[in-house]
C-alpha positions as CSV (number, residue, x, y, z in Angstrom):
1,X,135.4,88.0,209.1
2,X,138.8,86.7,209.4
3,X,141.0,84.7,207.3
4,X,141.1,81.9,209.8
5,X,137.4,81.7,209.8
6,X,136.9,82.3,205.9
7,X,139.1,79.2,205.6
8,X,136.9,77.2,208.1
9,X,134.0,78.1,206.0
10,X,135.3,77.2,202.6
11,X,137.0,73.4,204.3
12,X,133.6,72.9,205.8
13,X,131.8,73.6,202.2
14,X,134.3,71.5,200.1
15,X,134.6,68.5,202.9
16,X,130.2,68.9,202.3
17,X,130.3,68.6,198.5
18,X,132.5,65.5,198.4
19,X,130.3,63.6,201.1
20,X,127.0,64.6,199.0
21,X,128.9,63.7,195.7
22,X,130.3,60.7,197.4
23,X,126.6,59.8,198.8
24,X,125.2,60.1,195.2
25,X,127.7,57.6,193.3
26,X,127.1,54.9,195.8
27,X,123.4,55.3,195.5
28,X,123.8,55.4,191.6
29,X,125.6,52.3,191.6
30,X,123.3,49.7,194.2
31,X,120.2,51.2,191.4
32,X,122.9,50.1,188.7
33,X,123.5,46.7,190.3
34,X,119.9,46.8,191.5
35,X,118.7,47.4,187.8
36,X,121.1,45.4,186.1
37,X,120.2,42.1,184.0
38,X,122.6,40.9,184.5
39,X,123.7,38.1,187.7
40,X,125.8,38.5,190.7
41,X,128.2,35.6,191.4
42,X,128.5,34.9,194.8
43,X,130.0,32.1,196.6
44,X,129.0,30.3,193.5
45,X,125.3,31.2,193.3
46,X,124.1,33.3,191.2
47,X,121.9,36.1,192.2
48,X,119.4,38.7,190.5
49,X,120.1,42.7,190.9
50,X,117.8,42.9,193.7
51,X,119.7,40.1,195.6
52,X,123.0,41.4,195.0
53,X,121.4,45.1,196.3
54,X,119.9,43.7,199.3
55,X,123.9,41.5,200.4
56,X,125.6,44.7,199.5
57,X,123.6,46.7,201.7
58,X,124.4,44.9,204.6
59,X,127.9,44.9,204.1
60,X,127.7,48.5,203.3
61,X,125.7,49.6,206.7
62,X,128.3,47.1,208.6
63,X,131.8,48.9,207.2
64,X,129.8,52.4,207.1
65,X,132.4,54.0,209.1
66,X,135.6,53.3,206.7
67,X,133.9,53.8,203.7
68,X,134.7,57.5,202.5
69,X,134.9,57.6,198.7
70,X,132.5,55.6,196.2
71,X,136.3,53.4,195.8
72,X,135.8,52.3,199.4
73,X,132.1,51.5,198.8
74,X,133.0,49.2,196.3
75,X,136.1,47.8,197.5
76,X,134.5,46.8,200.9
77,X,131.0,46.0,200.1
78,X,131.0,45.0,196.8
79,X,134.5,43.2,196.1
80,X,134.4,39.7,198.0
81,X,133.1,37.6,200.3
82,X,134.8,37.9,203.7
83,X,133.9,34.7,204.8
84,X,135.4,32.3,201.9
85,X,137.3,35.3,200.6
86,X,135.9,34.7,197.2
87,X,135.6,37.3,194.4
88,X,132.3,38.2,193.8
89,X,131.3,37.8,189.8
90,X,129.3,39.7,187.0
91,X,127.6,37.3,184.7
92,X,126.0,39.3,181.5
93,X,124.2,37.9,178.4
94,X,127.0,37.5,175.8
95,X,130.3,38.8,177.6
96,X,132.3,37.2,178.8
97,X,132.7,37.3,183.5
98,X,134.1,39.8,185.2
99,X,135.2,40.9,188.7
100,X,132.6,43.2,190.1
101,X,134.7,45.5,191.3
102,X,136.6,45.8,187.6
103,X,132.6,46.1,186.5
104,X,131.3,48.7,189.4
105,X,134.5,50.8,188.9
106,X,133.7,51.0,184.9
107,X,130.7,52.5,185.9
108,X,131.6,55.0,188.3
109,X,134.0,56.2,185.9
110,X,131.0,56.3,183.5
111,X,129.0,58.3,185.9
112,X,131.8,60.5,187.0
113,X,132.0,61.7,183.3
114,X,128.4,62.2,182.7
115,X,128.3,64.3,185.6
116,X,131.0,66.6,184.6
């Protein structure tokens, strides 16, 4: 086997692991939202886990083909609301709001360490 083709190999291998690690931090963070207690601000109304998985879902099938890295995930899916251009909100007992994608990104760094 060539060089050239050696190389083909080991691009093809690498671009594979990043999609599959890519794959599981999105899906570990819709069970983190979808397990969460606490609520999803959107467009002023607040929503449970399941809620918020089942919006984000949508918007993640819709922009499917420019999401590439768990950062795109969040920032296109789970950021704001395209229509009113709205932040979406994290509501949890005793802290004080945040941004989901300031919350969603704290946790994929969480998950990105435990996985090391």
């Amino acid at each position: 086997m060539n060089q050239k083709n050696c190389l083909v190999i080991f691009l093809t291998l690498i671009s594979f692991n990043v999609f599959a690690s890519t794959q599981d931090e999105i899906a570990h963070l819709l069970k983190f939202v979808e397990t969460t207690e606490c609520k999803y601000e959107r467009n002023g109304t607040l929503h449970n886990g399941a809620e918020a998985v089942k919006h984000i879902n949508k918007k993640y099938q819709y922009y499917a083909d420019d999401i590439k890295s768990a950062e795109d995930f969040i920032k296109y899916s789970a950021t704001k609301s395209k229509m009113s251009g709205k932040y979406y909100k994290i509501h949890c007992a005793n802290k004080a709001i945040v941004k989901s994608q300031e919350w969603l990104l704290t946790e994929l760094k969480k998950f990105r360490i435990r996985q090391q």
